[in-house]
N, C-alpha and C positions, 0 to 999 in steps of 0.2 A: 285710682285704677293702676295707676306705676305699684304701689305697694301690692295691691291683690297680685299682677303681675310677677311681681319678684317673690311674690311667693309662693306662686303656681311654679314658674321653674325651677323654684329651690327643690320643692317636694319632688319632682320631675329628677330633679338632677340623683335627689337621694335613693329615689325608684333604682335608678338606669345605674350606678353604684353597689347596691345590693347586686343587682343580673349582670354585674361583671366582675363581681368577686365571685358569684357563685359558676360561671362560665368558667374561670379561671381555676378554680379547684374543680371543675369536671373534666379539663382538662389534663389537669395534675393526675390523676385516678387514670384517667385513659394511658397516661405515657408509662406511670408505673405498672398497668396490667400488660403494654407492651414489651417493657424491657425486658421479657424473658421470652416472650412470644416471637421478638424480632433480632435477640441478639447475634442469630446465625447469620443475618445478612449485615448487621452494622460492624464498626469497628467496637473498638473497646468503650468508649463512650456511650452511650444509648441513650435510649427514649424519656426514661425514666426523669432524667432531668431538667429536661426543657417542655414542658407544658404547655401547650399552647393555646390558648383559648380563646377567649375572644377578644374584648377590650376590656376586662382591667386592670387595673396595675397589679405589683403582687399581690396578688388574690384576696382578697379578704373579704371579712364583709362586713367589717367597718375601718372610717376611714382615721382614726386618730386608735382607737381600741375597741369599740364597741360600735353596734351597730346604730345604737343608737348618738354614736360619738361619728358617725363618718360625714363632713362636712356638708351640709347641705350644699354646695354648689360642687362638691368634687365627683363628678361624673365618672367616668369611666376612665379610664387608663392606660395604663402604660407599664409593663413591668418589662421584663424582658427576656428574653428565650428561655434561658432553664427554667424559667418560672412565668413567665409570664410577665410581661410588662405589657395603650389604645391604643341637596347641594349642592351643592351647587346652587345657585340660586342668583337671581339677576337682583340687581340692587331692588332692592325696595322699601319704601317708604316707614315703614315699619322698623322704631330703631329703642333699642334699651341700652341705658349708658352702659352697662355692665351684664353681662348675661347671665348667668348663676350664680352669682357669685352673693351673698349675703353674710355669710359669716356661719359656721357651726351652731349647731341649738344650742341654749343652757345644761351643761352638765353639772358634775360633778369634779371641783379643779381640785390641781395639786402641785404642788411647786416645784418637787423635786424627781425624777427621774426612778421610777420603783425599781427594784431589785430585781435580776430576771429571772424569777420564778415565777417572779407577780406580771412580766412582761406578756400578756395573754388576750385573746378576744374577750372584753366586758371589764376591762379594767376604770379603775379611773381615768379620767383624762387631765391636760392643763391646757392654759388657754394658748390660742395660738399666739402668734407676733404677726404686728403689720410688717411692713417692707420696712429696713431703718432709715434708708435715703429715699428722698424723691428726686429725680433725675428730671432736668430743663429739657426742652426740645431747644435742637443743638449744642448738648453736652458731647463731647468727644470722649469717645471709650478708649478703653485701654487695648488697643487694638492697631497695629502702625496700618497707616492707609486705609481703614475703617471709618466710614462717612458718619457723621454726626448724627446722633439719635434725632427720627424723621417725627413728623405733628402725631402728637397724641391718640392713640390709635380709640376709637369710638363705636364700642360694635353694634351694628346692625344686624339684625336679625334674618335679612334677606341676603346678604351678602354673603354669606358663608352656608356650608349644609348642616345638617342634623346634627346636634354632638354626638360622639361615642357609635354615631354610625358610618357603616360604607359608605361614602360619598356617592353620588348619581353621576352613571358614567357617560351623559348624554349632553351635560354642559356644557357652555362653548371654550369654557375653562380649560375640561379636561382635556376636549377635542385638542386644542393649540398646545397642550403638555404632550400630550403623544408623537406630535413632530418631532420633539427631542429623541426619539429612536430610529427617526428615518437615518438607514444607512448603520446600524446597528444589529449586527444578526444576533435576535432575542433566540434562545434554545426553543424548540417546542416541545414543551413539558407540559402536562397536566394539569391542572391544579391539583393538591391532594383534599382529600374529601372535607379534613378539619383542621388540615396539620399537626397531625399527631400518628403516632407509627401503629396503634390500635385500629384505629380509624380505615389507616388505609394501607392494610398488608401487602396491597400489589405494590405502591411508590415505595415501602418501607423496604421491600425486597430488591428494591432497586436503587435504594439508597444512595450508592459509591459511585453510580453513574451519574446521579444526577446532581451528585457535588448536597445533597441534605442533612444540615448539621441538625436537625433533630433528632434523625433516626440514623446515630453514631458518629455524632460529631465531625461528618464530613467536615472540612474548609476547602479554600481556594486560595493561592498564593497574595491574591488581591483583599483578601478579607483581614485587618487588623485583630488578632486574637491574645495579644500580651506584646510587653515593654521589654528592647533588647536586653537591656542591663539587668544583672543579676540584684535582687536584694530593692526592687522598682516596682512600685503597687501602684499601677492604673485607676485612680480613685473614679471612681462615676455612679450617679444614681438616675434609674428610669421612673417614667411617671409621670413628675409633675412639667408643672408647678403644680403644689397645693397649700392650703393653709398650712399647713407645717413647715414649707421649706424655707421658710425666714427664722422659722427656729434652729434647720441645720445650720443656717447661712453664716446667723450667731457664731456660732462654734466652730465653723471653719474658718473667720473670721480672726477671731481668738488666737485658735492653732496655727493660723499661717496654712491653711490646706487650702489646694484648689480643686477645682473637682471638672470633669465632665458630667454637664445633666442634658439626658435623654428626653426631648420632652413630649407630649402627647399636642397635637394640633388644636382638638377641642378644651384642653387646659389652658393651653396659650390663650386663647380669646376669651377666657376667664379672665384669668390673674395676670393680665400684659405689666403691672407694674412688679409683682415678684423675679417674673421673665426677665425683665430691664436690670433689678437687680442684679440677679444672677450674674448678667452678660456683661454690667458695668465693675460691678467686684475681681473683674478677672474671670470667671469660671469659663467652660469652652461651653458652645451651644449646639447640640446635634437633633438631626428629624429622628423622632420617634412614631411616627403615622398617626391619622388623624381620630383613628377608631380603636387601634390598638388589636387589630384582628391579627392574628396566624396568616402572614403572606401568600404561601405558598396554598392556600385556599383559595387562593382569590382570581382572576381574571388579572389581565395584562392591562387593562385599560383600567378596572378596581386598583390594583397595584399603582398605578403612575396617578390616580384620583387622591390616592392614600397620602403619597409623599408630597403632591404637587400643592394640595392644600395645606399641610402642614405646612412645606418650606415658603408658602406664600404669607401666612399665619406671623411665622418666625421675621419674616421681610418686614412685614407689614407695622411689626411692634418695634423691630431694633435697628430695621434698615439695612440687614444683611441677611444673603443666605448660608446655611451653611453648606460643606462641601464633603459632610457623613453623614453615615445616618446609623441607628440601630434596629434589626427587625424584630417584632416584639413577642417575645418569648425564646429568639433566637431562631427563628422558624422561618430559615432561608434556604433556597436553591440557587442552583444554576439561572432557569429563568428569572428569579426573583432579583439576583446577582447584575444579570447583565440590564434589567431597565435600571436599575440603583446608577450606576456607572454609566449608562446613557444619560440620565438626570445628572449626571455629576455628584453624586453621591457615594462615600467608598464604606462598603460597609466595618461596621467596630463589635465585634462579638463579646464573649468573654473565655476565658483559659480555661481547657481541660489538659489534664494530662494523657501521656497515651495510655496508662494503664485505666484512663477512663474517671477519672477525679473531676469532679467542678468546681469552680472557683466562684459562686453560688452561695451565700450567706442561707438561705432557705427564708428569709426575714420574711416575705412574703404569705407563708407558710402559719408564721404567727400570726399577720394580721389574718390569715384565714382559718384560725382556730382551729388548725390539724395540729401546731406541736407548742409550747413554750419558747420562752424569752432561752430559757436553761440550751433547751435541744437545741436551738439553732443557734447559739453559742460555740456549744460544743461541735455544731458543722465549721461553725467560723475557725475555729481553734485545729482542726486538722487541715484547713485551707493553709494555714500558716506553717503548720508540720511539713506538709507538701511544697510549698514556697521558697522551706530553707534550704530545700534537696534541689532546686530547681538552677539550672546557669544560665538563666536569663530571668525578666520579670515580668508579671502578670498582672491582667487586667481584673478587679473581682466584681459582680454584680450585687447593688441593693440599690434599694429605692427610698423614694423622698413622698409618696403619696399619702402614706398613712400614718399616723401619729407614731403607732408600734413602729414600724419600720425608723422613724425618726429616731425614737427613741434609745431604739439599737445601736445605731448608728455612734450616736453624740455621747451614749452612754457606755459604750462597752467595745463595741469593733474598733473603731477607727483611736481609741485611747490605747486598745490591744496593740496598734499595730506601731503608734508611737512610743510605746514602754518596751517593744518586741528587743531580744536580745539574741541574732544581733538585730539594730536598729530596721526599719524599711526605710526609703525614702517615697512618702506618698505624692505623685503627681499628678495632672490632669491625665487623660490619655494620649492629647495630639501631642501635647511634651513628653510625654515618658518616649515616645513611639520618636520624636527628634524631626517634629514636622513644624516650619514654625506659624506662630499662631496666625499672623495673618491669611498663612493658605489655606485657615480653615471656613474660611468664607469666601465667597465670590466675588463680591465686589473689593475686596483688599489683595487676593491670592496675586503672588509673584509668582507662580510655576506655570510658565508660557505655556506646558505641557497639560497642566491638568486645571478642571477639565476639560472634556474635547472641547474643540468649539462647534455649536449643533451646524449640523450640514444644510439646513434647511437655512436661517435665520443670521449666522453669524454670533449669534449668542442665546440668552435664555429671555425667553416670556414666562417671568414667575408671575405678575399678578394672570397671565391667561387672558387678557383685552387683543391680542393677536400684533403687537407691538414689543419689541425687543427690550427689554428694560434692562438688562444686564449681561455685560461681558466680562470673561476670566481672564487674566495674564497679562492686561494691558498696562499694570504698574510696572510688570518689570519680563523683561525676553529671560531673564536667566533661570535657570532650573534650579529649585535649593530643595533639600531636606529628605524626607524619605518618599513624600511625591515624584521629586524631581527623576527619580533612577528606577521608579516602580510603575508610575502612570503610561508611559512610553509603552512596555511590555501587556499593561490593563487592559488599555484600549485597542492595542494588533489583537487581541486574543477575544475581545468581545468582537471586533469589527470581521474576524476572519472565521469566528464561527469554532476558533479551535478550543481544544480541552484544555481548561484551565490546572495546573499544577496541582495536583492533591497536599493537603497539610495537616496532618493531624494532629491537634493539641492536648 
């Protein structure tokens, strides 16, 4: 029964994978029939690039190169704004050691890294890698003040909601995450129809007021958009975890790179031991929502279901939360903004310039068989043109879901940007940005300041039992790094209802 089972949700997962790569390229489609439809009301940035769709990672529709190559347990996604990056339920008795997760079907392998021409949807594939380390419960991560990796995380199926979908906004869970806004003036904003500036011409036209970086790359002074230093590449990929990211892990390994990964709530309760990797190697760990939908779609109480089950997800496997997040496809508001930051969550975009450039690999693009390994090179290569012209440094988006995108990655961009003359220096993002890494979690953060402490509670109920499990700043009163001087000004401005600084990147 266990086997017919694991392979009732593998087929399941491979379903629900297909209908979020192809979500994700209809979103794609929708933003570029808008960027000419809504350019009057956006900045110089538009629509065109941030796609928003639903849950899955950068688009594709399959998960290594072929569709027949997308991992049977990698569900749904995570990719992220310009492109697209993804229950409740009371315990119950009902438990499978592992949820989807079985491993890719037999393809067709290959050793080495094809050429990117050949980088395409229906390529060959090669075999994934397992995790390289296994991690003891009570290893100490590399993380100062970061509590010991907690028991073996064991998913049950009743415990958590539907993968790759919107969480039920009616649990007792979500109920107790919504107090973390008491005392928070949330904007009342709309939701838009799909998060997409097609979609919905009246929010599109409204754009600049409402602080939406889809439709013309609005920002807010609070939202992290690139690295101050010149010649500083923000490394990060959205998404996973998936079978493939023990192959990037490999190679940034190797290279000495560390990376921020974005990751999707319904992955984590997959692959919790690739997760551990990640976290224990050094890399940073951020929410990437539990479905992967376009935010600014969504309801307030959807919205805080999104984050609160991810960041519980993340809790749950490494024993901390984290204290960013990114929204997925980049498909953020004002309202979207101010519950992020009531959660203690600060959002991490990625670079445009203002004459409207993105900082966007388009890697996504390939696994969703709109362009080659070649064209989306050649978007990588004028990311870099723009970067050298730039007096500060920039955050660039790709992802870790899909083999192609892997592939890119280990084979071509990130060697680009190490052979770059002059050099980059590639860092995570909470390092580039000079935050230090403990504040990027809750239970280790020194910044008395951030974040708030909830008004209701004194601290955070991340698992949602209606019981406090976690307070911020109690390591240390002093204020350090770029939270310390930014948080203060975050929270007057969400608490006081006022307009947040415009930033265009």
């Amino acid at each position: 029964m266990r086997i017919q089972a694991l392979t009732l949700l593998s087929a399941l997962a491979f379903v629900n994978a297909q209908k979020l790569n192809n979500r994700h390229l209809n979103v794609a489609h929708r933003r570029q029939a808008t960027s000419a439809s809504s350019s009057a009301s956006a900045p110089a940035a538009a629509a065109a690039t941030s796609p928003p769709v639903s849950s899955a990672p950068p688009p594709a529709a399959s998960s290594t190169t072929t569709s027949a190559s997308v991992p049977a347990a990698a569900p749904p996604a995570s990719s992220s704004a310009s492109v697209g990056s993804t229950t409740t339920g009371s315990a119950s008795a009902s438990a499978v050691t592992t949820p989807t997760s079985t491993g890719p079907p037999p393809l067709a392998t290959g050793t080495d890294i094809p050429a990117l021409a050949n980088i395409t949807l229906g390529m060959p594939t090669h075999a994934p890698l397992p995790p390289a380390t296994t991690y003891p419960v009570g290893a100490t991560p590399p993380v100062s003040g970061a509590p010991v990796l907690p028991t073996t995380f064991v998913f049950r199926s009743g415990d958590w909601p539907a993968q790759d979908k919107v969480p039920d906004t009616s649990s007792p869970q979500v109920a107790e995450w919504m107090k973390e806004l008491d005392g928070f003036n949330i904007p009342n904003i709309n939701p838009t129809v799909d998060g997409s500036c097609v979609g919905d011409p009246a929010a599109a036209a409204d754009a600049q007021n409402r602080g939406w970086w889809t439709c013309g790359g609005w920002t807010r002074s609070t939202d992290i958009t690139s690295c101050p230093d010149k010649g500083t590449w923000g490394v990060s990929f959205d998404d996973g975890p998936s079978f493939y990211s023990a192959n990037l892990l490999n190679y940034l390994d190797q290279k000495k790179i560390s990376a921020t990964f974005f990751v999707v709530g319904s992955r984590v309760i997959e692959r919790p031991a690739v997760l551990i990797e990640e976290y224990m190697a050094g890399h940073e760990i951020s929410v990437h929502t539990w479905s992967h939908r376009p935010l600014t779609s969504l309801t307030t109480p959807q919205i805080v279901a999104e984050l609160g089950w991810t960041r519980k997800a993340i809790k749950n496997v490494l024993g901390v939360a984290p204290t960013t997040m990114r929204p997925p496809y980049g498909d953020i508001d004002d309202r979207v903004r101010a519950i992020s930051l009531a959660m203690g969550m600060v959002p991490i975009m990625w670079t445009r310039t203002p004459s409207g450039g993105v900082f966007d690999t388009n890697d996504w693009r390939v696994a969703g068989g709109q362009v080659n390994g070649t064209d989306s090179f050649n978007t990588f290569e004028t990311i870099l043109t723009n970067a050298t012209g730039m007096d500060h440094g920039f955050i660039v988006l790709q992802h870790d879901l899909f083999e192609i995108t892997v592939d890119l990655a280990i084979g071509y961009t990130l060697n680009a940007a190490l052979t770059h003359n002059p050099p980059f220096n590639l860092l995570p993002i909470g390092q580039c940005s000079k935050i230090p890494t403990s504040n990027l979690y809750l239970e280790s953060n020194k910044n008395a300041s951030f974040p708030a402490t909830n008004h209701t509670g004194g601290g955070v109920d991340i698992d949602g039992n209606g019981k406090t499990d976690t307070k911020s700043g109690a390591a240390s009163s002093s204020s350090s790094s770029a939270f310390g001087h930014q948080v203060p000004l975050l929270f007057a401005l969400v608490l006081s209802g006022s307009a947040l600084i415009f930033g265009l990147f």
